[in-house]
N, C-alpha and C positions, 0 to 999 in steps of 0.2 A: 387245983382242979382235979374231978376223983377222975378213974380209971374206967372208962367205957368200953365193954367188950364188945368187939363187932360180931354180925351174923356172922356165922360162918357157913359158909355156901359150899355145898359139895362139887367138883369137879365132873366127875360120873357117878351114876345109878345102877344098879341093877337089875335087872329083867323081872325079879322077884320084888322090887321097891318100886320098880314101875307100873309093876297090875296091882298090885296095892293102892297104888293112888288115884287106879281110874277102874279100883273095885273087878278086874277081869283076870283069867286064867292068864297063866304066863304062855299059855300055847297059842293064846289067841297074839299075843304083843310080837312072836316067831311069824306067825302068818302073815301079820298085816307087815313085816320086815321083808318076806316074800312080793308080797303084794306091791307095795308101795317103793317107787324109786327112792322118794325122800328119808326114809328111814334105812341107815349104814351105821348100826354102832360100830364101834371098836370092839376088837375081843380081844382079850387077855391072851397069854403062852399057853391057858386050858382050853381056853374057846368061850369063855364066859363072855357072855354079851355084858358090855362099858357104855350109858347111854348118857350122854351129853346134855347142857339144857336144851341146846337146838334139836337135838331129838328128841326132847319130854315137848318142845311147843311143837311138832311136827305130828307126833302124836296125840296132843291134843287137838289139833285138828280135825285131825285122823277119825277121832274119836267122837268127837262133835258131830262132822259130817254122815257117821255111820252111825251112831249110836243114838245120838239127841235128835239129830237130824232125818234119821230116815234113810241115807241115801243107800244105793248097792255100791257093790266095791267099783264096780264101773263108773257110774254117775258120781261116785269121792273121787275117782282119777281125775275124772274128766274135769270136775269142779278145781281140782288144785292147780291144771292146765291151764284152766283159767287163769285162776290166781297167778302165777308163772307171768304167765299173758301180761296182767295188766301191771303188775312188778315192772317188767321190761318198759310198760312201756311211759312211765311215770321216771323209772330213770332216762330213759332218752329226755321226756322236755326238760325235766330238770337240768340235764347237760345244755339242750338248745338254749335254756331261758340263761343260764351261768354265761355261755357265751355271746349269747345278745346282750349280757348286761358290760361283759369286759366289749365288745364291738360299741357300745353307747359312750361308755366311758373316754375309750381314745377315740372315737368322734367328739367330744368334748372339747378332749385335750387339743385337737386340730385345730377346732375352730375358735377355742383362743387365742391360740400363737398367729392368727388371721389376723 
């Protein structure tokens, strides 16, 4: 069987590989870090900003919302609050539906040992 070499996925980014990949100043990818709660990289013992995948999809957001999209920095907050929103609230049924399904199950079991 030959030798398959895996991807090899990088752990952190850059700030400088990050505006590269969405084509913008690195002064703009610091601003929307001000801006936006959801974006906290890591920084190095220099202060180099370390950016995560969950911050390159955070930012693509980010970037979607404001750039392709249209919106102001206000109306991307507000829109991610949403999103936020409705996260919450998709895990909640999910929890309800998990638990009506173990509540069906030992109503089952009850009403066989009847």
């Amino acid at each position: 069987m030959p030798y398959k070499e895996r991807k090899v996925q990088k752990l952190y980014y850059s700030i400088g590989e990050v505006a590269k990949m969405y084509n913008v100043n690195t002064s703009l990818i610091r601003f929307w870090e001000k801006e936006f709660d959801i974006l906290k990289p890591k920084k190095n013992k220099k202060g180099n900003r370390l950016f995560t995948n969950d911050d390159l999809k955070n930012i693509k957001v980010i970037f979607s919302l404001v750039k392709e999209k249209g919106y102001t920095l206000e109306g991307a907050k507000k829109k991610l609050k949403e999103g936020d929103a409705m996260e919450q609230q998709r895990q909640n049924r999910l929890e309800i539906f998990e638990r009506l399904s173990s509540i069906k199950k030992q109503l089952k079991e009850i009403e066989q040992q009847l």
